[in-house]
C-alpha positions in Angstrom: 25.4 8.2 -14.7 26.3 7.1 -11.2 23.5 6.3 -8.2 24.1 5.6 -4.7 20.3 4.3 -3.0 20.9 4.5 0.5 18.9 2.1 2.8 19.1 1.3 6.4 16.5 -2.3 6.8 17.0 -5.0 8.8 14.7 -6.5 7.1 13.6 -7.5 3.2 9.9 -5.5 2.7 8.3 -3.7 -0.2 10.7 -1.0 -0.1 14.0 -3.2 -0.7 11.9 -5.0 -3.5 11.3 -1.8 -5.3 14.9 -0.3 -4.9 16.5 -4.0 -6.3 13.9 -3.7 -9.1 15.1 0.0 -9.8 18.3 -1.0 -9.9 18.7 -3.4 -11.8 16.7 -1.6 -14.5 18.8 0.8 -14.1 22.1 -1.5 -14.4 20.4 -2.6 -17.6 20.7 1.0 -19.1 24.3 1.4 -18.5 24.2 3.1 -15.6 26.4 2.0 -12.4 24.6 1.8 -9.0 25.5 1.3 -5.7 23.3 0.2 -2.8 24.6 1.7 0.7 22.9 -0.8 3.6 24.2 -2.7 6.4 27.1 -4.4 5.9 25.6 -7.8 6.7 21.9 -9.4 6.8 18.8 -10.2 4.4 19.3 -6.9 2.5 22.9 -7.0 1.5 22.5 -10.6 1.4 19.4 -10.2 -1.1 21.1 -7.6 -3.5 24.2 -9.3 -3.7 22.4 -12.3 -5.0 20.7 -10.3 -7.2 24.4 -8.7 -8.7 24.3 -5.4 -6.8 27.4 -3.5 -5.4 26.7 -2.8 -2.0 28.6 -0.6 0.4 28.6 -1.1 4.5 28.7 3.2 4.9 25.7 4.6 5.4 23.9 7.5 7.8 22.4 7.2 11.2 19.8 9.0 13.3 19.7 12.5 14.6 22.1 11.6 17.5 24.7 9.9 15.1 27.0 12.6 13.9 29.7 10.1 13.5 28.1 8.1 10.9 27.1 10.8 8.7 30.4 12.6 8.5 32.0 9.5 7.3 28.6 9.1 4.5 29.5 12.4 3.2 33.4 11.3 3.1 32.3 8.5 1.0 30.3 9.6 -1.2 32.7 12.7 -1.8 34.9 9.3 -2.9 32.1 7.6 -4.9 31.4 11.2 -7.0 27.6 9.9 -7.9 25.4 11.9 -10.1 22.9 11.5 -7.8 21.5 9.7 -4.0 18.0 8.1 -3.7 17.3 8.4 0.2 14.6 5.5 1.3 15.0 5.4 5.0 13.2 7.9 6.9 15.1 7.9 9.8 18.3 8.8 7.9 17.0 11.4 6.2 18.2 14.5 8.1 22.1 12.6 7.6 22.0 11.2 4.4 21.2 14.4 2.4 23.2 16.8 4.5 25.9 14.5 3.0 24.9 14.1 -0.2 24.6 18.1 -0.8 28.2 18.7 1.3 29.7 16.0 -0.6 28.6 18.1 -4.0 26.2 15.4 -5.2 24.3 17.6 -8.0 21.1 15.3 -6.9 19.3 14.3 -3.7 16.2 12.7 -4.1 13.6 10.7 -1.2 11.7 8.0 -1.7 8.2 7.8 0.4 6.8 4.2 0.2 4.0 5.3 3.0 1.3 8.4 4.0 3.8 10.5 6.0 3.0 13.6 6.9 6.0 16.0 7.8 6.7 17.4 11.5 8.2 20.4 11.7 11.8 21.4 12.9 15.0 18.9 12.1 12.2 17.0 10.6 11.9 19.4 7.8 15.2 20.6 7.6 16.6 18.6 5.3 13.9 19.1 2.8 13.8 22.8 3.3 17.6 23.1 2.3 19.3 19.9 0.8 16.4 18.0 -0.7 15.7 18.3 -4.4 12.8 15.7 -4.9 10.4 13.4 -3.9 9.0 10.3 -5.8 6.1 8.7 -3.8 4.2 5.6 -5.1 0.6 6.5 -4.6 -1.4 9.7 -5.0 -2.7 9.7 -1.9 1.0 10.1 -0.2 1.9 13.2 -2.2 -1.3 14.8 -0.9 -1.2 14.1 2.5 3.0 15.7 2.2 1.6 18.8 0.2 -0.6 19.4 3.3 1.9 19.0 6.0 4.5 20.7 3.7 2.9 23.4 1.6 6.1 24.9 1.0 7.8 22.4 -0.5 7.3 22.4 -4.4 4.5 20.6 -5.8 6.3 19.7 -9.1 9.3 18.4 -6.8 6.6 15.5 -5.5 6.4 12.6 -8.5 4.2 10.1 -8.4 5.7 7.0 -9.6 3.6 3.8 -9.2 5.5 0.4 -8.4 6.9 -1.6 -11.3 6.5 -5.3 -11.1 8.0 -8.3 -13.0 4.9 -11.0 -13.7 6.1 -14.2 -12.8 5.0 -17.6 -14.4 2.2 -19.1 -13.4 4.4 -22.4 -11.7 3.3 -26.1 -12.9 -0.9 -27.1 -11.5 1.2 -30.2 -9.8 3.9 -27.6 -7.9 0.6 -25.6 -6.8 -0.7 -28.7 -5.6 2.1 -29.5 -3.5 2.8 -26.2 -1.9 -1.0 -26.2 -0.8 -0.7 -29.4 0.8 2.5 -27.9 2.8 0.6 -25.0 3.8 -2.2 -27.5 5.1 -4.7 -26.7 2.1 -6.6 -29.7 0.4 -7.5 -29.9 -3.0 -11.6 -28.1 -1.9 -9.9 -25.7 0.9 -10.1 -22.2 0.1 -6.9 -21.1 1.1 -6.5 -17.1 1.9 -3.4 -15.7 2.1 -1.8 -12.5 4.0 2.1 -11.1 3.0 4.4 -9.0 4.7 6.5 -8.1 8.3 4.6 -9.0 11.2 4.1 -5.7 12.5 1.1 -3.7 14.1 1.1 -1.7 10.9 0.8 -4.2 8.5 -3.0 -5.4 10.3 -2.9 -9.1 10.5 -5.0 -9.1 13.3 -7.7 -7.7 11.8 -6.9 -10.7 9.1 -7.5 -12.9 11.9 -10.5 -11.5 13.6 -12.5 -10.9 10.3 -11.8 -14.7 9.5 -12.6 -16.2 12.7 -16.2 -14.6 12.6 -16.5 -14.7 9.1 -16.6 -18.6 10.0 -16.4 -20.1 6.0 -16.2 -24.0 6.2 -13.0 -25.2 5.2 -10.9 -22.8 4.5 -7.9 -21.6 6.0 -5.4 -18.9 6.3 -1.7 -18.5 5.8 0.4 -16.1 6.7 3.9 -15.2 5.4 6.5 -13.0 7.1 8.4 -12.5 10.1 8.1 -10.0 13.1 7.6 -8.6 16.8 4.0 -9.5 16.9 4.2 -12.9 15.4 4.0 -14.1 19.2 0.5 -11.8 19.5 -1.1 -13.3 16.3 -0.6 -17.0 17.6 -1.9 -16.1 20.9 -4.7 -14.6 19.0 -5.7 -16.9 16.4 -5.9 -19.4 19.4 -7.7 -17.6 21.3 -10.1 -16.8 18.3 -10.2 -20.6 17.6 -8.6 -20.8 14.7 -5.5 -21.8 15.4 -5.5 -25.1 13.7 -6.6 -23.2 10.5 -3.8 -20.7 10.9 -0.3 -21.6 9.2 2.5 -19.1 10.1 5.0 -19.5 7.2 7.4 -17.3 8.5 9.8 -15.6 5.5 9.9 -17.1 2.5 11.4 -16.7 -0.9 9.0 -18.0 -3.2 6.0 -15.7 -2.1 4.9 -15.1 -6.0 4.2 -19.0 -5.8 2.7 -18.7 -2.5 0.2 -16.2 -3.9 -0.6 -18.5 -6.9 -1.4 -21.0 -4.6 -3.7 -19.1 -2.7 -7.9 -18.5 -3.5 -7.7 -15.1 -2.6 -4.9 -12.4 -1.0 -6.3 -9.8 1.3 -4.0 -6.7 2.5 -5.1 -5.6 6.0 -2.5 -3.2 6.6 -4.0 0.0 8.4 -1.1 2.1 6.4 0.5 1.4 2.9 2.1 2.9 0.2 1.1 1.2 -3.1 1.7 -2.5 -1.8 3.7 -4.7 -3.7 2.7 -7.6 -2.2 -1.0 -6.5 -3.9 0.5 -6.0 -7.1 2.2 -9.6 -7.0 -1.0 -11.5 -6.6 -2.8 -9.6 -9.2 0.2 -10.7 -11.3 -0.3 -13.7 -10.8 -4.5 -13.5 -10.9 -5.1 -14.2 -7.6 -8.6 -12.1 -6.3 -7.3 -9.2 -3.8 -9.7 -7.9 -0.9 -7.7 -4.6 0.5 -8.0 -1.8 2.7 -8.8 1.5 1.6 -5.3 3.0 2.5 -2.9 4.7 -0.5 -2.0 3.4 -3.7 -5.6 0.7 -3.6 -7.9 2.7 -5.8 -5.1 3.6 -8.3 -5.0 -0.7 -8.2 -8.0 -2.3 -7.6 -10.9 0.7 -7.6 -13.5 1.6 -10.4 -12.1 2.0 -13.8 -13.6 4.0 -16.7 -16.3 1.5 -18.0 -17.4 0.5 -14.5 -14.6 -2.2 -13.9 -12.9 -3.3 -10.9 -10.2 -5.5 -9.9 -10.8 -6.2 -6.3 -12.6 -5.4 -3.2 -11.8 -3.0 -0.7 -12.9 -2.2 2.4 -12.3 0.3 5.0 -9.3 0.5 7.0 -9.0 -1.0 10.1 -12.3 -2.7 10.3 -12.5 -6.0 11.2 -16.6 -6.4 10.6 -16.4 -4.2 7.3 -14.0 -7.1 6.3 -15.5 -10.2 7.6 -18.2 -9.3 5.7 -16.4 -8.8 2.0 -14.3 -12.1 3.0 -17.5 -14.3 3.5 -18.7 -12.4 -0.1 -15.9 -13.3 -1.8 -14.9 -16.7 -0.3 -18.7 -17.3 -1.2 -18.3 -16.6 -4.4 -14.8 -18.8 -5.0 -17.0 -21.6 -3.5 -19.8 -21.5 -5.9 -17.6 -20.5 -8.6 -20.3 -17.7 -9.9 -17.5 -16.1 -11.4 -17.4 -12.5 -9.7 -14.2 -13.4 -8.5 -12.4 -14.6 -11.9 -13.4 -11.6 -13.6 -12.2 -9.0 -11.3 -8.8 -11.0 -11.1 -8.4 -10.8 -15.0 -9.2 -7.2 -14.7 -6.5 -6.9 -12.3 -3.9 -8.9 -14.4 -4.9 -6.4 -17.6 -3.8 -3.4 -15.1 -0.7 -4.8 -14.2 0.7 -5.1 -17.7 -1.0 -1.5 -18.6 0.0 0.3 -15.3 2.3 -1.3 -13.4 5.3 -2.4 -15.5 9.0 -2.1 -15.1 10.3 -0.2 -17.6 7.7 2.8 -16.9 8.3 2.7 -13.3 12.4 2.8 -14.3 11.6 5.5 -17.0 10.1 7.5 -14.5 12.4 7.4 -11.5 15.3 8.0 -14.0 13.6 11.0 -15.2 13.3 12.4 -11.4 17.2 11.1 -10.9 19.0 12.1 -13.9 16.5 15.7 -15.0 17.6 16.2 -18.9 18.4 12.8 -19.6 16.8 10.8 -22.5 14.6 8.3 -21.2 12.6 5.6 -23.2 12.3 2.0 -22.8 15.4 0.7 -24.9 18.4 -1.7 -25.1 20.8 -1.4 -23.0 24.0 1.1 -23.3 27.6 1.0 -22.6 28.2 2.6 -19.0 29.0 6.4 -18.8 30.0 8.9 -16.3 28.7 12.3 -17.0 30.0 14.9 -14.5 28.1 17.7 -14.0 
């Protein structure tokens, strides 16, 4: 079977993690896949590196008629079985095109709580959308309320796969510490993704300057339009000198290991991948309460848990938890430890590839047999 995942990011995130991982598990099965982005930056760059095709033709906004006759023109050319949409803004383009070019599939991807506004907004999924997969319970909810027409067995829940990576060498972990300013008794907390009001590192920043643990210190990966903002912050908070900006890196998995603890701040989510990486990797998580944590890091059967989480957007409710926790790491009383192996159990039980792969190909390709097996010799089946 052929796919075509469209995406329009300037930027490497969550969702361009998840669509690479898909695809290349995907690949693996003998099917062929094509990634239609921008013809030049971070996310062509990334997926070529990775052994992706990637096309420069994609769809535009509401206003850009141009670009999406020339999407449906293409993918008329390309003949996939089916197209995974995962930007929003190119929604109302990309599957016009997709059913016009007689794709027998159109499928969305929601990676955050969006609830639908009427008019062109819902067009597309009134006439030319055929499913949804959404990566946390609490996003197919909050659509099912804002679009109670749309079919409830067309909205799949599909939770993020993830790859664990190796814990890296005690002496590398050393070393990247002391590059991000973190001595052998610093408690160093650490905070992933875009640098964007969304994401809530300014929370991050407030609930660490008044939590006011001694020596420990906070880094800070990613790139963005507020990164100005946080450093005027942080300084203005005090903390500066206890505030490393990392910028974008590529090695975040080992960023995470070397880190006490991770905390996601964002004030609206999908289920982070960033979360699931350090609980790969067993680093303790403090998180908001926004979609995809409870499935994560909430109460299991039996009474355990994997992490903290407090509520959203509420610097006091987390300065609080962080001087818990950060307490706890400290002493080494052991609270901390045994959430984190918790959390490590759940990712090899909930959150691996091949399910995530078996799932979305089930939503993709409807008929096909799926089950975690070798890979096959590539085949086009025309419908």
């Amino acid at each position: 079977m052929k796919l075509v995942i469209q995406n329009g990011s300037r930027v490497w995130g969550g969702n361009e993690k998840w669509l690479a991982t898909l695809a290349a598990g995907l690949a693996a099965r003998g099917h062929e896949v094509v990634v239609s982005c921008r013809g030049s930056g971070p996310v062509p760059d990334e997926l070529r590196r990775r052994g992706i095709r990637t096309a420069p033709v994609r769809p535009g906004g509401y206003a850009d008629v141009g670009r999406g006759v020339r999407f449906r023109r293409w993918l008329r050319r390309e003949r996939p079985d089916a197209l995974l949409l995962t930007s929003w803004r190119t929604t109302f383009w990309g599957a016009w095109a997709g059913r016009r070019a007689g794709v027998p599939r159109v499928v969305v991807r929601l990676g955050i709580v969006r609830e639908l506004e009427h008019g062109r907004h819902a067009l597309p999924f009134r006439r030319w959308v055929d499913a949804l997969v959404v990566n946390a319970r609490e996003i197919r909810d909050a659509w099912l309320r804002s679009a109670p027409w749309f079919p409830a067995e067309a909205v799949h829940v599909v939770f993020n796969g993830i790859v664990p990576a190796d814990a890296p060498p005690e002496e590398a972990t050393r070393a990247l510490r002391a590059r991000l300013g973190a001595g052998p008794e610093t408690l160093l907390v650490g905070g992933v993704g875009n640098l964007t009001y969304r994401k809530g590192f300014d929370l991050l920043l407030d609930a660490f300057a008044a939590a006011a643990v001694p020596d420990a210190r906070v880094v800070i990966v990613g790139a963005g339009p507020e990164e100005g903002a946080l450093r005027e912050r942080a300084a203005r908070l005090g903390v500066a000198d206890r505030v490393h900006f990392a910028g974008q890196r590529s090695d975040v998995p080992e960023v995470l290991a070397a880190c006490d603890l991770f905390v996601l701040s964002s004030r609206n989510e999908g289920m982070a991948n960033v979360m699931l990486e350090a609980m790969a990797v067993g680093t303790p998580v403090v998180a908001a309460d926004v979609s995809g944590v409870r499935d994560a890091v909430g109460l299991a059967e039996g009474g355990a848990e994997a992490g903290w989480i407090v509520p959203p957007d509420d610097a006091a409710a987390l300065r609080i938890t962080l001087r818990e926790v950060l307490t706890d790491l400290r002493a080494g009383a052991g609270e901390a430890a045994r959430r984190a192996e918790e959390a490590r159990r759940r990712i090899r039980e909930r959150f691996g590839v091949e399910r995530m792969v078996d799932e979305v190909e089930r939503v993709l390709f409807p008929g096909i047999e799926t089950a975690t097996r070798p890979a096959r010799p590539a085949a086009r089946v025309r419908r």
